[in-house]
N, C-alpha and C positions, 0 to 999 in steps of 0.2 A: 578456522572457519566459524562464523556465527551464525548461533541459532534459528535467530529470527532475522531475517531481510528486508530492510523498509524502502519501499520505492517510491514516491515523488512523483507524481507527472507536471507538477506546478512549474513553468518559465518563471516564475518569480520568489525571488527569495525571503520576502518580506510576505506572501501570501496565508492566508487564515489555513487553508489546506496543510499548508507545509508545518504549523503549527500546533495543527491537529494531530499531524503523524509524530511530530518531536514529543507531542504530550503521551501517544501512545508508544511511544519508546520507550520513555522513562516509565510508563507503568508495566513494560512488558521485561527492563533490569531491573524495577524492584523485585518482580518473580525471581530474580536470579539467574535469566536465561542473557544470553552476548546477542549484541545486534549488530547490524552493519546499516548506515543510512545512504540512498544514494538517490543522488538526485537526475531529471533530466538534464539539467544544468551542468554533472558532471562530465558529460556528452559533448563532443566537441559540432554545432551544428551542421560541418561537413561530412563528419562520421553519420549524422543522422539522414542528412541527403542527398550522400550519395550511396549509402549502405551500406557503409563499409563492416561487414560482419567480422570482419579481422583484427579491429579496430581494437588495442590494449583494453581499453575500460570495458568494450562490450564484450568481453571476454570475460573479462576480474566478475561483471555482474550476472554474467550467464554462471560463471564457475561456480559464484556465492548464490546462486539463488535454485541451483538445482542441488549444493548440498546443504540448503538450511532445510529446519524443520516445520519453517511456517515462513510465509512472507505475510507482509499489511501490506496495503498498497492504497495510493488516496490521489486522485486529480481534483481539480477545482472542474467545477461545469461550464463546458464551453457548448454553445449551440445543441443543447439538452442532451451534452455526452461528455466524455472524458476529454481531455486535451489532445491534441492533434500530436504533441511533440510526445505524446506519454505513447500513443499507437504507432509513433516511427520507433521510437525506443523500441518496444517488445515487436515490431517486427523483425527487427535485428538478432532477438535472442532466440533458441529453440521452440519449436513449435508445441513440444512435452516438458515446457522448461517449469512448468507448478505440477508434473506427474509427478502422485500420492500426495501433495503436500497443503495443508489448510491455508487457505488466501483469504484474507479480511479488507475485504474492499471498504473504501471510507471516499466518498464525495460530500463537496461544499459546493454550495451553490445559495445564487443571491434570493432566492423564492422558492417559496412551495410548489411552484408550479413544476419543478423540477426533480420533484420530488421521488420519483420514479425512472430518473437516472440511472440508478445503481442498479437498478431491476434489467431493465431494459434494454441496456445500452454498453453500463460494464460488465454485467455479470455472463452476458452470451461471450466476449473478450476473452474473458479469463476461464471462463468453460471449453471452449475451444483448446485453450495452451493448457491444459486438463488437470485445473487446479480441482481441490476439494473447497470450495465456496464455505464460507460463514456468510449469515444474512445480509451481515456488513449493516454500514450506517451514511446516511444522507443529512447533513448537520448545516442548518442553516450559517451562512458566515454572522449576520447581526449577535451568534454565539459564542463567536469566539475574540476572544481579545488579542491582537499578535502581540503587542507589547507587555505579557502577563507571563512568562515562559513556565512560570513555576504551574498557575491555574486556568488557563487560558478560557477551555471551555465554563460559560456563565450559564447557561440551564440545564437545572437540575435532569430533567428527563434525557434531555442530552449527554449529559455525563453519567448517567446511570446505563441505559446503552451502550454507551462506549466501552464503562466498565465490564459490562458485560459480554460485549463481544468479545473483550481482550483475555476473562477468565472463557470463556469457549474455548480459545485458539491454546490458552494452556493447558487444559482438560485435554484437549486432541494430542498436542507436543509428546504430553506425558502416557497416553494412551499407546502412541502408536512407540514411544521407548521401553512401555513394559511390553508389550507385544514384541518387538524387538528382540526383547532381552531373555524371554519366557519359549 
């Protein structure tokens, strides 16, 4: 099982979103924690519309994401909300499927106006399925480069955020393993 759970709401494979989350992968195995990345994509879109809650992946993702100790989770902004295919997704999974565990919401989106996405729109979402929220991050796309895999995000205040949220979620990781252990 891995630590940390990274979920995708992006339909597209080449997208700034999805890029965002690979770059917060790799900083969240340099900590030394195991991830698992999974995409809407990985979802077959009949499993998504017709429900099928039984459906092998939405199992694998439900099973991995209620024993990590963190997920990140990131959609690109669609009609000043998450993707519609990332809200069939998680209606599929448990409704306690983020109880106890810190969720780092991350949206892209093409303007500021949208800025307040993540407030809004995902974070009552993932409150609901009773994650423990970090502020999370709303990152313009003009800042990310998809073709750059290694440094993808280009402004600095952007990437100092992100860094930040990402040591948050490992402060909590290790917070709630010495509690654990103690």
């Amino acid at each position: 099982m891995s630590e940390v759970i990274i979920i995708s709401g992006s339909p597209s494979a080449t997208s700034s979103s999805e890029a965002a989350l690979y770059y917060l992968q790799k900083q969240v195995e340099k900590e030394g924690l195991t991830t698992s990345f999974y995409s809407v994509r990985d979802v077959s879109p009949e499993d998504l519309f017709y429900a099928r809650f039984d459906s092998k992946i939405i199992q694998e993702i439900s099973k991995q994401t209620q024993s990590a100790k963190a997920v990140i989770i990131g959609s690109p902004v669609y009609k000043a909300s998450y993707s519609g295919v990332l809200k069939a997704l998680l209606d599929l999974l448990p409704e306690d499927v983020f109880q106890d565990t810190p969720v780092l919401p991350i949206m892209v989106g093409g303007s500021q106006s949208h800025l307040l996405a993540v407030d809004f729109a995902f974070k009552p979402l993932l409150s609901n399925m009773k994650g423990e929220l970090l502020r999370g991050v709303y990152v313009l796309e003009q800042f990310i480069q998809k073709n750059n895999s290694n440094h993808p995000i280009v402004n600095e205040d952007i990437l100092l955020r992100l860094e930040s949220q990402v040591q948050e979620l490992i402060k909590l990781i290790h917070a709630a393993s010495t509690y654990v252990h103690h």
